[in-house]
Structure formats: C-alpha cells, structure tokens
N, CA, C and O atoms as a CHARMM CRD file, in Angstrom:
* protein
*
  304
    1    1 UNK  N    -20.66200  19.46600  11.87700 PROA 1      0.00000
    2    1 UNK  CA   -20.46200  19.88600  10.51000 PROA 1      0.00000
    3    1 UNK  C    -21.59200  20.82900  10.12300 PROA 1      0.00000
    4    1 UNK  O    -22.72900  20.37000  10.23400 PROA 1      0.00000
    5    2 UNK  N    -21.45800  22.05200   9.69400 PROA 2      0.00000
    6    2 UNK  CA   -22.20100  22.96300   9.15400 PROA 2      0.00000
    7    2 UNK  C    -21.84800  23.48400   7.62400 PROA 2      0.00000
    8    2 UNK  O    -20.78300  23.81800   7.10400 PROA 2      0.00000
    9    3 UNK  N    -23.05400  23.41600   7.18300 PROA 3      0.00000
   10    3 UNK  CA   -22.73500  23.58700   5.74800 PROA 3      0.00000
   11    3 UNK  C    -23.59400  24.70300   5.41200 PROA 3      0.00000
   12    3 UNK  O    -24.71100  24.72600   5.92800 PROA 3      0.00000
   13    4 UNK  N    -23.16600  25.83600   4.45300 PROA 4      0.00000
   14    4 UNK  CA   -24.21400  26.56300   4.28800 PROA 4      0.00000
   15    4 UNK  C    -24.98100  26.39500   2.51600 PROA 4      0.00000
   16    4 UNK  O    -24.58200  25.39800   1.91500 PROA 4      0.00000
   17    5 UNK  N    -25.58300  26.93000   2.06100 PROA 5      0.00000
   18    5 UNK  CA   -26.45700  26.49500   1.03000 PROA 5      0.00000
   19    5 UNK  C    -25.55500  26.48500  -0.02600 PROA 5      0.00000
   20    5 UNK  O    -25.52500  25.39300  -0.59400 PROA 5      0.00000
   21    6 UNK  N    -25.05300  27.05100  -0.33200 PROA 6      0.00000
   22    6 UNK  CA   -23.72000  27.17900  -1.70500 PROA 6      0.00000
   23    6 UNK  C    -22.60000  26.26900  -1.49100 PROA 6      0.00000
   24    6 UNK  O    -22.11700  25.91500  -2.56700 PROA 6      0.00000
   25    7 UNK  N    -22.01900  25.76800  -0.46400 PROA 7      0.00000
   26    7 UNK  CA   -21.22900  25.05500  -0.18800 PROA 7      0.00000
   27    7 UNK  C    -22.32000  23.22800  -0.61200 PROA 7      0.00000
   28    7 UNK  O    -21.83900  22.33800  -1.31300 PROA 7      0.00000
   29    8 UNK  N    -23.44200  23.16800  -0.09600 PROA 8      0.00000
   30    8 UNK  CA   -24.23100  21.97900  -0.81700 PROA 8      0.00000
   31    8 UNK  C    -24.42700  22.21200  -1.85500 PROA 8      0.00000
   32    8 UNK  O    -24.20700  21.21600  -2.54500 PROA 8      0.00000
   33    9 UNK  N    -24.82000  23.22500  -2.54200 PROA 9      0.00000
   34    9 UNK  CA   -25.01600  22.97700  -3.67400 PROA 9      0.00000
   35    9 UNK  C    -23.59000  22.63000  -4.75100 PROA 9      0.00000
   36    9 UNK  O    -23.64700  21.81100  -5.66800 PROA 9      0.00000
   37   10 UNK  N    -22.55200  23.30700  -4.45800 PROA 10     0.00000
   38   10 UNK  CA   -20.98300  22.79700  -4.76000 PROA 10     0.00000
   39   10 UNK  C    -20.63800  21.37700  -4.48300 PROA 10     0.00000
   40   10 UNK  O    -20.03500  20.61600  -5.24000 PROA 10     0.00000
   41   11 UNK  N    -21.07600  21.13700  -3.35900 PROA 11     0.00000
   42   11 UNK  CA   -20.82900  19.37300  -3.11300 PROA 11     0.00000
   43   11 UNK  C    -21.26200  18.73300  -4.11600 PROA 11     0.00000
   44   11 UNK  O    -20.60600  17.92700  -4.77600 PROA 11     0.00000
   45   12 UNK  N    -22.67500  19.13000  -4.33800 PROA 12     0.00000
   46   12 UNK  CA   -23.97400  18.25400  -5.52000 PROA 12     0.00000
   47   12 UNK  C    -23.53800  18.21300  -6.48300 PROA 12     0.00000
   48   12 UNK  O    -23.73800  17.19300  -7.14200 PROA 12     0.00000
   49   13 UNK  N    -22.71300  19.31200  -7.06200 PROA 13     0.00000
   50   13 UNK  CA   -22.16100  19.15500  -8.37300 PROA 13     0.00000
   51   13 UNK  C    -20.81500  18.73600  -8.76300 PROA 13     0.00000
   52   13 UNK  O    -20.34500  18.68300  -9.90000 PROA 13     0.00000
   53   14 UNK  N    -20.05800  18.33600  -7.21900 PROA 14     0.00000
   54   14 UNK  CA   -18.98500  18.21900  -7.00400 PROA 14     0.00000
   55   14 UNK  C    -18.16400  16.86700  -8.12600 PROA 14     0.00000
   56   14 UNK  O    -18.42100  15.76400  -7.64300 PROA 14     0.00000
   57   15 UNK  N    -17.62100  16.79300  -8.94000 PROA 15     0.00000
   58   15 UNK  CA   -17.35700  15.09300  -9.51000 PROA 15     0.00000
   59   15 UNK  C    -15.78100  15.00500  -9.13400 PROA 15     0.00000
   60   15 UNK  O    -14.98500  15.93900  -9.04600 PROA 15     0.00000
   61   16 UNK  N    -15.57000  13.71000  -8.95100 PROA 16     0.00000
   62   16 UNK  CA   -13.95000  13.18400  -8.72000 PROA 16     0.00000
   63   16 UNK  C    -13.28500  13.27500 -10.02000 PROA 16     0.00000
   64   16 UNK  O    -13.60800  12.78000 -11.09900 PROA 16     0.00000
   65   17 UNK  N    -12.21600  14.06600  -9.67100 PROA 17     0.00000
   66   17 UNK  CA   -11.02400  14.21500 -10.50100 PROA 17     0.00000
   67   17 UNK  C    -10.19000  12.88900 -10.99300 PROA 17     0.00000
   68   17 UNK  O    -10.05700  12.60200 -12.18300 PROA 17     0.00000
   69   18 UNK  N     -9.85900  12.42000 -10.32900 PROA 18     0.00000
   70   18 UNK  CA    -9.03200  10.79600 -10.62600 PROA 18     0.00000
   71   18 UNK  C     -9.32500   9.66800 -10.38200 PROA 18     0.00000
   72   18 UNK  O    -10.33800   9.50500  -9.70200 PROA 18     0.00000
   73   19 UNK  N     -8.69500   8.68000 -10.75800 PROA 19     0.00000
   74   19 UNK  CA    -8.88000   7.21200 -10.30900 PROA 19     0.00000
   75   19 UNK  C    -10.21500   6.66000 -11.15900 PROA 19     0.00000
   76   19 UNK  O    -10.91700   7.08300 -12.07700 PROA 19     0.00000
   77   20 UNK  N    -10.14600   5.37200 -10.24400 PROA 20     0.00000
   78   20 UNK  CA   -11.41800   4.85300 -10.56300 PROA 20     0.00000
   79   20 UNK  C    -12.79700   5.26100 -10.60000 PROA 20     0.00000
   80   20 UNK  O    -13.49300   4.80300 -11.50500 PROA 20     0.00000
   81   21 UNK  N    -13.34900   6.12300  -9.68300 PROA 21     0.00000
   82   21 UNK  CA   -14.28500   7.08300 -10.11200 PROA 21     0.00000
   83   21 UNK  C    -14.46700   8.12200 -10.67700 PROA 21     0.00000
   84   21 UNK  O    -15.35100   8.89700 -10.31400 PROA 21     0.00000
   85   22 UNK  N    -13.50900   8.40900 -11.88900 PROA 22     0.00000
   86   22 UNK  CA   -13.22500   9.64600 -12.21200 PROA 22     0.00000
   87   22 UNK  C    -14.57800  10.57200 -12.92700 PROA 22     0.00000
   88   22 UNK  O    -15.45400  10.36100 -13.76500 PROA 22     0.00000
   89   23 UNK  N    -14.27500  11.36600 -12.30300 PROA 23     0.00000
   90   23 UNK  CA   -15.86700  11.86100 -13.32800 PROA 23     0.00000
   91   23 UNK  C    -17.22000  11.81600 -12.81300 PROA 23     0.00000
   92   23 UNK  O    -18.25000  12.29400 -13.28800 PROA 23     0.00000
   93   24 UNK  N    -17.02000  11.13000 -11.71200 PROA 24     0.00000
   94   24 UNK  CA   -18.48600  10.83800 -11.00800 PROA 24     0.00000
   95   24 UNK  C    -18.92700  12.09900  -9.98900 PROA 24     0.00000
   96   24 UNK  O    -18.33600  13.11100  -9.60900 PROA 24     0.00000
   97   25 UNK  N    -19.44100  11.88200  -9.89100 PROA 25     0.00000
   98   25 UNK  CA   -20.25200  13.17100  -8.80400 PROA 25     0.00000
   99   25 UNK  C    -19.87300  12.14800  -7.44700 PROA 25     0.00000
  100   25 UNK  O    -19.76600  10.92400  -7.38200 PROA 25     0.00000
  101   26 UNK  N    -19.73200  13.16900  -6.45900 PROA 26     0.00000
  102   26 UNK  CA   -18.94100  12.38700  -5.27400 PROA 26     0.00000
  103   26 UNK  C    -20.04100  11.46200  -4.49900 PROA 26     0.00000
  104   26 UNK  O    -19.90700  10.44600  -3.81800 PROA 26     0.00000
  105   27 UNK  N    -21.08300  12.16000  -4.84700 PROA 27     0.00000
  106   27 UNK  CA   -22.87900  11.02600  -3.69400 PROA 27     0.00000
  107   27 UNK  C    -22.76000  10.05900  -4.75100 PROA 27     0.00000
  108   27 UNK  O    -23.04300   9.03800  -4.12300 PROA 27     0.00000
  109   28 UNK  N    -22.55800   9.72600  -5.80500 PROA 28     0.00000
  110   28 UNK  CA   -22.69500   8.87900  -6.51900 PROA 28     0.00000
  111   28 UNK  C    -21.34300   7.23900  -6.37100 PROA 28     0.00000
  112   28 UNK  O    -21.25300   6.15700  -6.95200 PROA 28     0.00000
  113   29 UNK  N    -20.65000   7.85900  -5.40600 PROA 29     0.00000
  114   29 UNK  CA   -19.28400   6.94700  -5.09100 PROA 29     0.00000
  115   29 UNK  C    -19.66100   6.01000  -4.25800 PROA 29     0.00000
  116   29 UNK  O    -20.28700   6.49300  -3.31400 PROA 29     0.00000
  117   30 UNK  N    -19.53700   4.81700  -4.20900 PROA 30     0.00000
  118   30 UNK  CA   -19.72300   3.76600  -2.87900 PROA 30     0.00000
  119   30 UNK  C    -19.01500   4.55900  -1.87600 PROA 30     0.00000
  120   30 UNK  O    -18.00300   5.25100  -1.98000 PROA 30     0.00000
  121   31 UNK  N    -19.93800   4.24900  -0.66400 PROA 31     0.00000
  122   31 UNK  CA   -19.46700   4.45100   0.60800 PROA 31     0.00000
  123   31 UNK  C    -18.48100   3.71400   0.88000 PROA 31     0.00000
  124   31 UNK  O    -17.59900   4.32000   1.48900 PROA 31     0.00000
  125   32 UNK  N    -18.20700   2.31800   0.61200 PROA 32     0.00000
  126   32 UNK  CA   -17.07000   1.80900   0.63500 PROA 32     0.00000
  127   32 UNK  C    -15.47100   2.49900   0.46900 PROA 32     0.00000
  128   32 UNK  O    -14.48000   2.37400   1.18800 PROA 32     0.00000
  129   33 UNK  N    -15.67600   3.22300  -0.71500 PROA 33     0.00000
  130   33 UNK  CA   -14.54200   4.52100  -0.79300 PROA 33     0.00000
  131   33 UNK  C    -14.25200   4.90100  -0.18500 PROA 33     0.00000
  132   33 UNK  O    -13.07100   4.78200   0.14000 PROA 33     0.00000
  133   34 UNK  N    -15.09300   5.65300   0.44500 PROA 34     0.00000
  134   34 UNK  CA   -14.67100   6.91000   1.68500 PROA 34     0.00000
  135   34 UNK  C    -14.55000   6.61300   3.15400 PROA 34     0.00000
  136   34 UNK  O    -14.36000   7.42500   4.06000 PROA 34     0.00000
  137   35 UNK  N    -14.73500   4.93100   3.25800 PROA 35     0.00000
  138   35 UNK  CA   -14.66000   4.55800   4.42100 PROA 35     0.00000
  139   35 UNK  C    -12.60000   3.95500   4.88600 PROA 35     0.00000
  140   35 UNK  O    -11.90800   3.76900   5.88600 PROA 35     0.00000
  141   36 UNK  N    -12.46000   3.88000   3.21900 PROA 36     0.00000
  142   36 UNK  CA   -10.91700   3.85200   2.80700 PROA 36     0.00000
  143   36 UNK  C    -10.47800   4.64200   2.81000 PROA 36     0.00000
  144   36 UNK  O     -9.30600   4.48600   3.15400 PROA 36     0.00000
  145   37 UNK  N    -10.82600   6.00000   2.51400 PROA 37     0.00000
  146   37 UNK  CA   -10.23500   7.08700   2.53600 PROA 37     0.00000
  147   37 UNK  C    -10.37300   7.20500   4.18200 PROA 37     0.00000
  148   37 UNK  O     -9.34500   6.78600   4.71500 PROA 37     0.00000
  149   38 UNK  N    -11.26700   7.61800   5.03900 PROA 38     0.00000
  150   38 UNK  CA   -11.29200   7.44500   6.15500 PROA 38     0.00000
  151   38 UNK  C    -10.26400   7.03300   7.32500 PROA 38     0.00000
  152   38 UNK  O     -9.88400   7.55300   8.37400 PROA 38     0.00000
  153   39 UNK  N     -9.97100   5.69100   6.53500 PROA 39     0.00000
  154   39 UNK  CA    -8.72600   5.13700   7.26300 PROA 39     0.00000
  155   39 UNK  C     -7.31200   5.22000   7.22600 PROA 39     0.00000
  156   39 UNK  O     -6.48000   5.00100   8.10700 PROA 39     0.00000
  157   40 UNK  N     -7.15400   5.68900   5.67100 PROA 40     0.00000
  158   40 UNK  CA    -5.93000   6.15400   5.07500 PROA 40     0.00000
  159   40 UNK  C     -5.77000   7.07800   5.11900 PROA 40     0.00000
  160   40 UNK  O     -4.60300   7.28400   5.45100 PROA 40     0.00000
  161   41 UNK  N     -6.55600   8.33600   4.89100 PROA 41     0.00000
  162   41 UNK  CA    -6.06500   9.34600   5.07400 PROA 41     0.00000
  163   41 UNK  C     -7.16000  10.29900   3.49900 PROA 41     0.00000
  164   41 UNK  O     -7.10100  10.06200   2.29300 PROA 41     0.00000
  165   42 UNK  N     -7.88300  11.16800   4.13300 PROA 42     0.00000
  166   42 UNK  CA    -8.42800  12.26700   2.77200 PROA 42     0.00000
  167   42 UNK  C     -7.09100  12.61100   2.25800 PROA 42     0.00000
  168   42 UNK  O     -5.98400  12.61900   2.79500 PROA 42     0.00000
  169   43 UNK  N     -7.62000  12.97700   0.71300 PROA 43     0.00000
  170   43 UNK  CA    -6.28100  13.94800   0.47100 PROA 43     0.00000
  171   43 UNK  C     -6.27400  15.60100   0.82800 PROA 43     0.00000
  172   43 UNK  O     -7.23600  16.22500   1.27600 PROA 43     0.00000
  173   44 UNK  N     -5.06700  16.09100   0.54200 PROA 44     0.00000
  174   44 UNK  CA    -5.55700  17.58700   0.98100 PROA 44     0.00000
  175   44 UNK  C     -6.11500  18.49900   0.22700 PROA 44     0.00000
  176   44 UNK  O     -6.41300  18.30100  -0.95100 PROA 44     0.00000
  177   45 UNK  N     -6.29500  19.53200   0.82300 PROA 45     0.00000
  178   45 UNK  CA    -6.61100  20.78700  -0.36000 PROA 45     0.00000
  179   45 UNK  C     -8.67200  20.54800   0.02400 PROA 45     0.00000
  180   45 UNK  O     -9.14500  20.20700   1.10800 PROA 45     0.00000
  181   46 UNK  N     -9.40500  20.84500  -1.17300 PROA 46     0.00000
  182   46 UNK  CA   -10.59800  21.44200  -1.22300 PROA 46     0.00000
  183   46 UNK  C    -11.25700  19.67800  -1.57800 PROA 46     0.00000
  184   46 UNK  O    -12.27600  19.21000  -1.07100 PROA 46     0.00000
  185   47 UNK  N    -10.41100  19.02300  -2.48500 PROA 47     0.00000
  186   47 UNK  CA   -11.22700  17.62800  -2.71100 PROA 47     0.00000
  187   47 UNK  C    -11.39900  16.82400  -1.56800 PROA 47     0.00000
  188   47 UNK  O    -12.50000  16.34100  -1.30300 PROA 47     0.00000
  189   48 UNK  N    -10.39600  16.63800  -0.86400 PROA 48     0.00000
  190   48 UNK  CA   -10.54700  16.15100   0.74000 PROA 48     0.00000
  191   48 UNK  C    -11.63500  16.60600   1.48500 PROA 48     0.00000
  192   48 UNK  O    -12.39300  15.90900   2.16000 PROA 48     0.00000
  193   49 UNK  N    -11.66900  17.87700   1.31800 PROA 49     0.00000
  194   49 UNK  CA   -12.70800  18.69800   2.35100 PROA 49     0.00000
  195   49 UNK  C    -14.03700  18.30400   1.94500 PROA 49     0.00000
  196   49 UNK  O    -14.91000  18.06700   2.78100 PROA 49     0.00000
  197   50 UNK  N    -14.24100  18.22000   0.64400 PROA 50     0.00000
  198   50 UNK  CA   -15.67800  17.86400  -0.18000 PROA 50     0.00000
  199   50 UNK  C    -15.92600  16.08100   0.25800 PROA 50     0.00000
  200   50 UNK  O    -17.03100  15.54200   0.32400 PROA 50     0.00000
  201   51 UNK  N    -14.65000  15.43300   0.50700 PROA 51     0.00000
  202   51 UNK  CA   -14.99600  14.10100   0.28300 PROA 51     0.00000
  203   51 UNK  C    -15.09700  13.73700   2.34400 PROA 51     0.00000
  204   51 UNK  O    -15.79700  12.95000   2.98000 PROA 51     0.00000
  205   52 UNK  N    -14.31200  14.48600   2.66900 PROA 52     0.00000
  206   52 UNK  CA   -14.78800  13.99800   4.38700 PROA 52     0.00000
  207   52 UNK  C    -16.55500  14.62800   4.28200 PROA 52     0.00000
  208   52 UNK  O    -17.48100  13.83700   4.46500 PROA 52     0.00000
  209   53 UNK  N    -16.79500  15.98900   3.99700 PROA 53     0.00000
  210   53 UNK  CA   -18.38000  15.90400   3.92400 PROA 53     0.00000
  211   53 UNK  C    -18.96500  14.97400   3.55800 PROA 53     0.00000
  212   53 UNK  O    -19.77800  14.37900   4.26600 PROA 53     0.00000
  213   54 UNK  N    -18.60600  14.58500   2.10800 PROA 54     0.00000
  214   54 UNK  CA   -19.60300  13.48200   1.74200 PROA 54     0.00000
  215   54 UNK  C    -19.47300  12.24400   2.29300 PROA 54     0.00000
  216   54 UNK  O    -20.35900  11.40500   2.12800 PROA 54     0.00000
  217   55 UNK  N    -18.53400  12.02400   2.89900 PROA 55     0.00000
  218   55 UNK  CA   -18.56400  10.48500   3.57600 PROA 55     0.00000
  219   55 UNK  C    -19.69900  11.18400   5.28900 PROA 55     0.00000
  220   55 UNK  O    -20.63500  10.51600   5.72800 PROA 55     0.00000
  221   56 UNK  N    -19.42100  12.07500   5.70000 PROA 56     0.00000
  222   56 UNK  CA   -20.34100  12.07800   6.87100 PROA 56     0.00000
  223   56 UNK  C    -21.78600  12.28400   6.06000 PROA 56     0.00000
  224   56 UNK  O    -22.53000  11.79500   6.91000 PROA 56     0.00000
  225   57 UNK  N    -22.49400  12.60900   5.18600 PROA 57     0.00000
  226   57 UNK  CA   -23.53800  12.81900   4.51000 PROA 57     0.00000
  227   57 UNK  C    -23.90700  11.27100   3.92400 PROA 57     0.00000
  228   57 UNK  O    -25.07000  10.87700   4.00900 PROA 57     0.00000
  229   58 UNK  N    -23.04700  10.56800   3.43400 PROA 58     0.00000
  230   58 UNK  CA   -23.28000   9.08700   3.30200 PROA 58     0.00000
  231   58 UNK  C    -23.53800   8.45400   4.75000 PROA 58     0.00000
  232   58 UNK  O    -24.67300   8.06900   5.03100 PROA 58     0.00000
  233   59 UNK  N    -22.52000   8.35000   5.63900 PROA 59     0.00000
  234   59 UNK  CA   -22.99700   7.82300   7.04200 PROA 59     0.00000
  235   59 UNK  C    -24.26100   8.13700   7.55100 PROA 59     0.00000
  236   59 UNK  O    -24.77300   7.31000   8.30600 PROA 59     0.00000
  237   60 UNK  N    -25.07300   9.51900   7.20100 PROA 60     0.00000
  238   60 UNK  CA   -25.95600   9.83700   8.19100 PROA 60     0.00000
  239   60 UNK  C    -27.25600   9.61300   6.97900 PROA 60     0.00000
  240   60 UNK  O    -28.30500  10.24400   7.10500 PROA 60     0.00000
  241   61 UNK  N    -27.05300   8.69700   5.87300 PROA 61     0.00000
  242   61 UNK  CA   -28.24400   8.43700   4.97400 PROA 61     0.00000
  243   61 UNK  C    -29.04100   9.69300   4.18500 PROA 61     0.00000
  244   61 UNK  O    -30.24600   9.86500   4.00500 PROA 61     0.00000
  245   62 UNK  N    -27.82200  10.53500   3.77100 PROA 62     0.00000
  246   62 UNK  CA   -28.51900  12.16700   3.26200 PROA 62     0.00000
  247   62 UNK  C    -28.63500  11.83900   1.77000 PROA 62     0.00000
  248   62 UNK  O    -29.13300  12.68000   1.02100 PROA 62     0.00000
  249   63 UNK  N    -28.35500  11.07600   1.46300 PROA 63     0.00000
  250   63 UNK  CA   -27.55800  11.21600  -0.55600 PROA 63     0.00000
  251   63 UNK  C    -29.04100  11.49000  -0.85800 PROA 63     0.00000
  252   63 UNK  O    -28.94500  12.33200  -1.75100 PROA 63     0.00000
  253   64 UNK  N    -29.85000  11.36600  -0.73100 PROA 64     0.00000
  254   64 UNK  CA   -31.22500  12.36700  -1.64800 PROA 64     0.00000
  255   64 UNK  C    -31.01500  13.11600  -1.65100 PROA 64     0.00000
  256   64 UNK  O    -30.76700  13.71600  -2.69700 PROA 64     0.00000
  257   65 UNK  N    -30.94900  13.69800  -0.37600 PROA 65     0.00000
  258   65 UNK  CA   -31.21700  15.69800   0.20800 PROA 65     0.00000
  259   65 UNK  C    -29.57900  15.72200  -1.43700 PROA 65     0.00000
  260   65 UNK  O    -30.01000  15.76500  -2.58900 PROA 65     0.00000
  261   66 UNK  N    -28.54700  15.70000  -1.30900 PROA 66     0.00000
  262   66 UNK  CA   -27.55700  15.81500  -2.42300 PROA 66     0.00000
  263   66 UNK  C    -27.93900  16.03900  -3.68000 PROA 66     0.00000
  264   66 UNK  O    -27.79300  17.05900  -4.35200 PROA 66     0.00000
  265   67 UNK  N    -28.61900  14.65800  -4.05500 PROA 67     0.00000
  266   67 UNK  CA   -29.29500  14.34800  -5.47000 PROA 67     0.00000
  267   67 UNK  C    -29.90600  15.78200  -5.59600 PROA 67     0.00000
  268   67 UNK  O    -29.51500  16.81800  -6.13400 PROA 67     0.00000
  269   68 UNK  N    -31.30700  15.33900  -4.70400 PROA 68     0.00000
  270   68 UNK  CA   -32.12200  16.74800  -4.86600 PROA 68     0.00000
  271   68 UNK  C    -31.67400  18.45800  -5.51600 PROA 68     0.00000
  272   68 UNK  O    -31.91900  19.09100  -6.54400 PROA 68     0.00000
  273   69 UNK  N    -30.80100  18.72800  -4.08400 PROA 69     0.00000
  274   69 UNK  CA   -29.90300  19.60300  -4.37300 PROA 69     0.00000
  275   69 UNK  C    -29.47400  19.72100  -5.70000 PROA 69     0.00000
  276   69 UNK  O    -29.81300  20.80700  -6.17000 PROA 69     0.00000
  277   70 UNK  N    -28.78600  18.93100  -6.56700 PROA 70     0.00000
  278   70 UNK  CA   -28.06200  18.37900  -7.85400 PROA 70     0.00000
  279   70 UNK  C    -29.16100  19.18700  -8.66200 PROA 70     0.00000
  280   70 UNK  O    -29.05800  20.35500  -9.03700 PROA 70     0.00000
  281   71 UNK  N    -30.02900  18.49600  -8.81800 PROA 71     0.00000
  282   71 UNK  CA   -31.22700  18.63600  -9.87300 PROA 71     0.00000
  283   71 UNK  C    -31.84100  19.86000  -9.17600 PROA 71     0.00000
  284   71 UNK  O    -32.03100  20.79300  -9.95700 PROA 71     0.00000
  285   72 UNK  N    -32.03200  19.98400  -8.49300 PROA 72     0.00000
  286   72 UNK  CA   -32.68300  21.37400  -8.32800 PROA 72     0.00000
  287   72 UNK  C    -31.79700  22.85700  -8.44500 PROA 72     0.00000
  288   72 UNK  O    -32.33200  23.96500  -8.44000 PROA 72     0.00000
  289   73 UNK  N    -30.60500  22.65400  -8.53000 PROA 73     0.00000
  290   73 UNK  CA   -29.97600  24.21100  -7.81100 PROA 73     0.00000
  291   73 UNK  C    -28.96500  24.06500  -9.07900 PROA 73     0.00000
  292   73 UNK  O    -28.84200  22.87700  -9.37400 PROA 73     0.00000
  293   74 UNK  N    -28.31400  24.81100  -9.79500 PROA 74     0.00000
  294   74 UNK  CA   -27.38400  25.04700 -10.93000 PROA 74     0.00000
  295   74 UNK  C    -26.10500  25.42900 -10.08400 PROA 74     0.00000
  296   74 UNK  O    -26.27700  25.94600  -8.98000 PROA 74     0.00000
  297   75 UNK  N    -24.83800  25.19500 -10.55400 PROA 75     0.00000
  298   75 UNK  CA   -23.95200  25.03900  -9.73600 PROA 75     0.00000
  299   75 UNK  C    -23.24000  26.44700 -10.30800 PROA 75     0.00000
  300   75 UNK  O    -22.98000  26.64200 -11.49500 PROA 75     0.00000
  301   76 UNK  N    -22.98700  27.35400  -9.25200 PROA 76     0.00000
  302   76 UNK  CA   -22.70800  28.94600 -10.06500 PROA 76     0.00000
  303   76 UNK  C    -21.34200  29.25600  -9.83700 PROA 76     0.00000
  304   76 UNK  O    -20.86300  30.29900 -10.28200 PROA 76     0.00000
C-alpha cells in the first residue's frame, strides 16, 4: 500500500457517512469495524477504498501518524 501525502491527509479528515459511526473520522472507528467489513465485504466506490486503508493503518498501529496528520495539515 502506497499512499502519497494528499491522499493521508484526505484519509485524516476522512468521516463516515452512515450507520452507527456516522460522522466520525474513520481512525476514530473501532478496529472491530473494519475487521467486519473485512470479512463481509468493503463497500464500493472511494469510501471502501478509504476504509480498506484505514483498517491496514489500524492493523499496523499508525492511528497517531493519522491523528497527527488531522491536526496538522487542513484538508484542501
């Protein structure tokens, strides 16, 4: 997975559209979520794509480097 700097900083500011986390910024979701999504299936389109990143960025213990990102970089 390669990400380039605008594409993280889009993640960071990224929030879920529906459901039970609606509104949340996606690092902010239990990993539990995306380990469901995982098994069931992402959805398609651009939110899927944001949420398989963030579940490999949750697996590999990044959600600071995210946060950080968040608070540091304005989402353009």
């Amino acid at each position: 997975m390669e990400l380039d700097g605008q594409l993280l900083i889009e993640l960071a500011h990224y929030k879920m559209p529906f459901g039970k986390h609606k509104d949340q910024y996606l690092v902010d979701i239990p990993e539990a979520y995306y380990v469901w999504f995982q098994q069931k299936g992402f959805p398609p389109g651009k939110l899927g794509s944001m949420m398989k990143q963030m579940f490999e960025i949750k697996v590999n213990g990044l959600e600071d480097m995210i946060r950080t990102i968040r608070r540091d970089f304005t989402k353009q």
